[in-house]
C-alpha positions as CSV (number, residue, x, y, z in Angstrom):
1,X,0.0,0.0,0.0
2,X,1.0,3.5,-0.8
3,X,-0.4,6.5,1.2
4,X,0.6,9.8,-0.5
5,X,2.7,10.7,-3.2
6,X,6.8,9.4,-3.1
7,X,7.5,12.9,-4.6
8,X,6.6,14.8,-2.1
9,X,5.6,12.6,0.9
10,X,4.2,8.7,1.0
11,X,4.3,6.2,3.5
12,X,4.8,2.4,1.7
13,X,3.2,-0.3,3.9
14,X,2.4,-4.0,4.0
15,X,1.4,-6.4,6.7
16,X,2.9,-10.3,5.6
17,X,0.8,-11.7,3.6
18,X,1.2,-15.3,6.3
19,X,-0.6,-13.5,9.2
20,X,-3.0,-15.2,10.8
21,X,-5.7,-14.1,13.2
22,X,-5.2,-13.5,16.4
23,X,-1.6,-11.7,15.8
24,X,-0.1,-8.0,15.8
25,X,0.3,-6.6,12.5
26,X,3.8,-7.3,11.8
27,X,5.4,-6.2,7.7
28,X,7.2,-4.1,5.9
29,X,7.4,-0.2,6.0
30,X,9.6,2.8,4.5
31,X,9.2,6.6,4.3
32,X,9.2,8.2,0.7
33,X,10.3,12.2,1.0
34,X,11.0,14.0,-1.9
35,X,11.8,10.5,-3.6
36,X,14.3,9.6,-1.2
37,X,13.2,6.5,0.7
38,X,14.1,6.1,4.7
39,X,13.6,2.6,5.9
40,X,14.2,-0.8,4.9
41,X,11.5,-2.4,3.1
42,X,13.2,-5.4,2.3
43,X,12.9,-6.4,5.9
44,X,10.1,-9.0,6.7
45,X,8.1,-9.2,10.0
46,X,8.9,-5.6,11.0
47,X,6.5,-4.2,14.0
48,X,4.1,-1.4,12.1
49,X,2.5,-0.9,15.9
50,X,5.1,2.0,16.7
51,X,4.7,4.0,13.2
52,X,1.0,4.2,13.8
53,X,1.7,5.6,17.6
54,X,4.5,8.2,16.5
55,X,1.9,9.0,12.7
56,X,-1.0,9.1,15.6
57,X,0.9,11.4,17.7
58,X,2.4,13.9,15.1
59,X,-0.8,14.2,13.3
60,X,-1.9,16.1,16.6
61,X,1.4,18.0,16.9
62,X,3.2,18.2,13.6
63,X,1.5,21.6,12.5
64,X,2.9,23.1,16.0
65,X,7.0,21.9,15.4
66,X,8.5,25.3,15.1
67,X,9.9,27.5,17.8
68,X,11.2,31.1,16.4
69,X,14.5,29.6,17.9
70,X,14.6,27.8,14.3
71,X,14.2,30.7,12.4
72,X,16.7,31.0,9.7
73,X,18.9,28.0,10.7
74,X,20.2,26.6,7.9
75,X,19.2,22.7,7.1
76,X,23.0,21.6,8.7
77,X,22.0,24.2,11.6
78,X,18.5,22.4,12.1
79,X,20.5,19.4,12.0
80,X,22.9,20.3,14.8
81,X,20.0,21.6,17.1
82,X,18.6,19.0,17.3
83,X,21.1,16.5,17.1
84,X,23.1,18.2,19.7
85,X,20.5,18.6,22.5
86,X,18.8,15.5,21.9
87,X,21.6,13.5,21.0
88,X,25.1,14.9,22.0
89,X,26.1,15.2,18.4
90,X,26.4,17.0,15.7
91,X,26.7,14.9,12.7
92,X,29.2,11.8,13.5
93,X,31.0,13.9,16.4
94,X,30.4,13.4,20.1
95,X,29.7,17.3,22.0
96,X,31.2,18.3,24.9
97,X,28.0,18.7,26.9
98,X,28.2,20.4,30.3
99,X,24.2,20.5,30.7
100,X,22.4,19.2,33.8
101,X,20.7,16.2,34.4
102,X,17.7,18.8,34.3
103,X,18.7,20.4,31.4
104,X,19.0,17.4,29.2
105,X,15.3,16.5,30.5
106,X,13.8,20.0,29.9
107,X,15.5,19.8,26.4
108,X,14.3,16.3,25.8
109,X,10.5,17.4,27.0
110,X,11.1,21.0,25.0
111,X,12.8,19.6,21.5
112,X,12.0,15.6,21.5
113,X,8.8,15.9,19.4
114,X,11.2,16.6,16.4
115,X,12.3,13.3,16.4
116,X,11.3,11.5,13.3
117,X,11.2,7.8,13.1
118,X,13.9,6.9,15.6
119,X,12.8,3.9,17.3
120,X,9.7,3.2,15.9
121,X,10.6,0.1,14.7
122,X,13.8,-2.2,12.6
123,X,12.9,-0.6,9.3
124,X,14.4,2.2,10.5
125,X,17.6,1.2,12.2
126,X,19.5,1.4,9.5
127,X,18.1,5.1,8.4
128,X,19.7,6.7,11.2
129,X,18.1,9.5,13.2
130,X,15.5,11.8,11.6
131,X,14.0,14.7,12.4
132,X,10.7,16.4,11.4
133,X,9.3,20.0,11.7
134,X,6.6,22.0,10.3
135,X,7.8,25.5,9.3
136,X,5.2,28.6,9.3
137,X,4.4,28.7,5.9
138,X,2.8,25.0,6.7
139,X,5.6,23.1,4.7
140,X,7.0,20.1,6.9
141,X,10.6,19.6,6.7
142,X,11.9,16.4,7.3
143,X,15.7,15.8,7.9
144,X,18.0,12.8,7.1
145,X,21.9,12.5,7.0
146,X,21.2,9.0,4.8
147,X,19.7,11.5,2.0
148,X,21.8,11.1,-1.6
149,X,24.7,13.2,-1.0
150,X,23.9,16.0,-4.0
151,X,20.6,16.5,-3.0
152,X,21.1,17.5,1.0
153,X,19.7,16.5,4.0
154,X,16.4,17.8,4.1
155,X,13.2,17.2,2.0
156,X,10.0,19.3,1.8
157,X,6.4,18.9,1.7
158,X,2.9,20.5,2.2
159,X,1.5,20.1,5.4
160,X,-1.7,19.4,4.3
161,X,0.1,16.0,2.0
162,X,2.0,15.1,4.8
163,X,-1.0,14.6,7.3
164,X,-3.2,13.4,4.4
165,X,-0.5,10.2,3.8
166,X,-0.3,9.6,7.4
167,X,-4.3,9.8,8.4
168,X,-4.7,7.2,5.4
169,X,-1.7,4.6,7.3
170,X,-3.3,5.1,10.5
171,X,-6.9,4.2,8.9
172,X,-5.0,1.4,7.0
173,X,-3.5,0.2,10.4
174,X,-6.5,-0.3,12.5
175,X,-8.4,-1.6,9.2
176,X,-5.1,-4.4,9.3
177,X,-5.7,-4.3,13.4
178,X,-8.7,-5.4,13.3
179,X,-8.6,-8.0,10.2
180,X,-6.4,-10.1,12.1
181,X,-8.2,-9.7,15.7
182,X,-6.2,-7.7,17.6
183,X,-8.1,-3.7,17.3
184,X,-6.7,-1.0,18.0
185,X,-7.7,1.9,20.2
186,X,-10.1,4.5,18.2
């Protein structure tokens, strides 16, 4: 299944075809921005469960991921922001971080919502991190250092795509959910 356009945004999904009720919707999953794919969907029995959580979650939030700290970073500047204060890095080098236990949470709480497919499953181990924001003119942004090298780190897409690819995966998800006789919360 393909919600939304790879172009712009899409979300390429699959539950194994061997599932049998009751079970979890295990299959395959990746992430097409701008044509660039993140995840591995050559990888079989993958848990779906946490992508429909983290699509659940930002299609509440996404339209509010901007702080006017942001404003006019470039896409490497994003990049470091939030790879340094969630993370300790920028790029493939560790930071020197003096911040606080308390720091780190209030960053963590303040700046983790940007976090973009880390940890929601084995599709994406091998993507690295990713991070996702929404800028004001309503065009999400979404960050990846495993991009192809001549075309950046960042891809760009309407707000209004993005949340339209991810409503139609969550739909799919419970629809899957509920097939094999394990539903999903409404």
């Amino acid at each position: 299944m393909l919600f939304g356009t790879k172009h712009l945004f899409a979300i390429e999904a699959m539950s194994e075809p061997e599932l049998k009720a009751p079970s979890a919707v295990w299959g395959r999953m990746r992430v097409w921005c701008e044509g660039q794919s993140i995840g591995d969907y050559a990888e079989p029995f993958c848990a779906l469960y946490p992508a429909y959580c983290g699509f659940k979650h930002l299609t509440r939030t996404l339209s509010r991921l901007w702080s006017e700290e942001l404003e006019g970073l470039s896409e490497t500047e994003l990049w470091n922001h939030f790879d340094g204060l969630l993370y300790g890095y920028h790029g493939d080098v560790a930071l020197q971080d003096d911040r606080t236990l308390e720091q780190c949470q209030s960053d963590s709480e303040k700046w983790g919502g940007y976090n973009f497919l880390t940890n929601w499953g084995e599709q994406f181990d091998d993507g690295g991190k990713s991070f996702i924001l929404c800028k004001p003119n309503s065009v999400v942004c979404v960050l990846n250092r495993s991009f192809a090298p001549n075309r950046g780190i960042s891809s760009h897409a309407p707000l209004k795509e993005v949340l339209s690819a991810m409503n139609q995966y969550i739909e799919w998800f419970r629809c899957e959910s509920a097939r094999l006789g394990v539903p999903t919360d409404a």
